[in-house]
C-alpha positions, 0 to 999 in steps of 0.5 A: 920713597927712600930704602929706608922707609921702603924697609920699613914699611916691608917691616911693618908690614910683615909684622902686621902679617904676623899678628894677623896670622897669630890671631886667625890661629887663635881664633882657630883653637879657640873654636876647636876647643869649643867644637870639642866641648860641644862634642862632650855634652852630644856624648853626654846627651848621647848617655842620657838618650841611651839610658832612658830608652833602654830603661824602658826597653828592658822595663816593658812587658809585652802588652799594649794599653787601651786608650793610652792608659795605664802606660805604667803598672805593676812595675812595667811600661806597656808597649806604647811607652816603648814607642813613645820613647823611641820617638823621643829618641829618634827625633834627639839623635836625628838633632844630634847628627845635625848638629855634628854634620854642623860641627864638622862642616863648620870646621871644613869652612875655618880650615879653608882660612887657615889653609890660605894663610899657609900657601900664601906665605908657606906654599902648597908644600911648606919645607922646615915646618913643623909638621904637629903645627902644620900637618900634611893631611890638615886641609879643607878638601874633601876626604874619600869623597866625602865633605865631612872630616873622617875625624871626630864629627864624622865617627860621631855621625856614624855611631848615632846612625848605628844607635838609630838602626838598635832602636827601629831594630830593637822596637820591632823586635819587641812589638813582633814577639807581642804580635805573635806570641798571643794571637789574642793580642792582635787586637791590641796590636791594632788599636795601637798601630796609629802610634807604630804609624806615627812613629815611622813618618816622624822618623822619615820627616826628621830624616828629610830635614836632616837630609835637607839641612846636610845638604844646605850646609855641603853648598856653603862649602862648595860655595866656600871653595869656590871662593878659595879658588878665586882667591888663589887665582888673584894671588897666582897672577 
């Protein structure tokens, strides 16, 4: 092979390069922004959750049905419907953390992408890059231990658990001024505690199958790092 067709073929290769770089990289900002339009809609979900929960938190008395009738009368829910709701409420935000640890965990395995094409072409630490483009602290390893990015998803994540812990905290609080307020509504207080019961094991299932999908989804990393180490290694030697 002459130098001339040696030239280009590197100048064939080099712009192949670049076109490939340039998509990955617009493969990566479309699905940013598609991450960020999910995000706005769990917000909005997040609303309507809060929004319907606390109507009937603040629309309920402090009385239970017999037999689940009568959940609304008189302009007030009873307690069952509080419950009802807040199982409701439960099992959307348990869904809504999934689906943010998915979010943020899918963003880690894309980066790890993106992260190779830079320190194959760029190094491990690129010099004359513009850093809004390629910042410092932009990588797929894990931040404080921790595999879900500190960013959006991961704040996301945490606001729903403190809304979790308002509805268990808000729901006990209520159905204990019923129980003590009036020693003669203890019966009712036990006719009803199959839904109070029901209401903790659903909480404690969505809590292991949102424990249980976190986990699988915390192995593709690892198994994706793993992967990104091997490449490394083939391209070192």
């Amino acid at each position: 092979m002459s130098d001339e067709e040696k030239n280009i073929k590197e100048q064939n290769d080099m712009e192949a390069i670049k076109e490939i770089e340039m998509q990955l990289h617009e493969q990566f900002a479309s699905n940013y922004n598609n991450g960020f339009s999910a995000t706005i809609t769990l917000f909005c979900t997040l609303l309507a959750v809060l929004y319907g929960y606390g109507y009937i938190f603040l629309h309920s008395n402090l009385d239970f049905t017999i037999g689940l009738k009568d959940l609304y009368t008189d302009g007030k829910y009873a307690l069952d419907a509080l419950i009802f709701a807040g199982i409701a409420a439960t099992i959307v935000l348990f869904i809504m953390k999934y689906i943010c640890a998915y979010q943020g965990i899918s963003q880690r395995l894309e980066q790890f992408v993106v992260y190779a094409i830079r320190t194959k072409y760029y190094g491990e630490s690129p010099v004359g890059l513009n850093p809004r483009i390629y910042p410092s602290n932009y990588h797929p390893f894990k931040d404080g231990g921790k595999v879900l990015p500190i960013g959006l998803y991961g704040q996301f994540i945490d606001i729903l658990c403190g809304f979790q812990c308002l509805v268990v905290v808000s729901m006990v609080i209520k159905i204990t001024c019923s129980l003590f307020g009036d020693s003669q509504k203890q019966f009712q207080y036990c006719t009803c505690s199959l839904e109070i019961l029901a209401f903790f094991v659903i909480f404690v299932i969505c809590y292991g199958l949102y424990t249980d999908g976190k986990q699988e989804l915390v192995s593709k990393y690892y198994k994706r790092y793993g992967e990104y180490l091997e490449y490394k290694k083939s391209i070192s030697k």
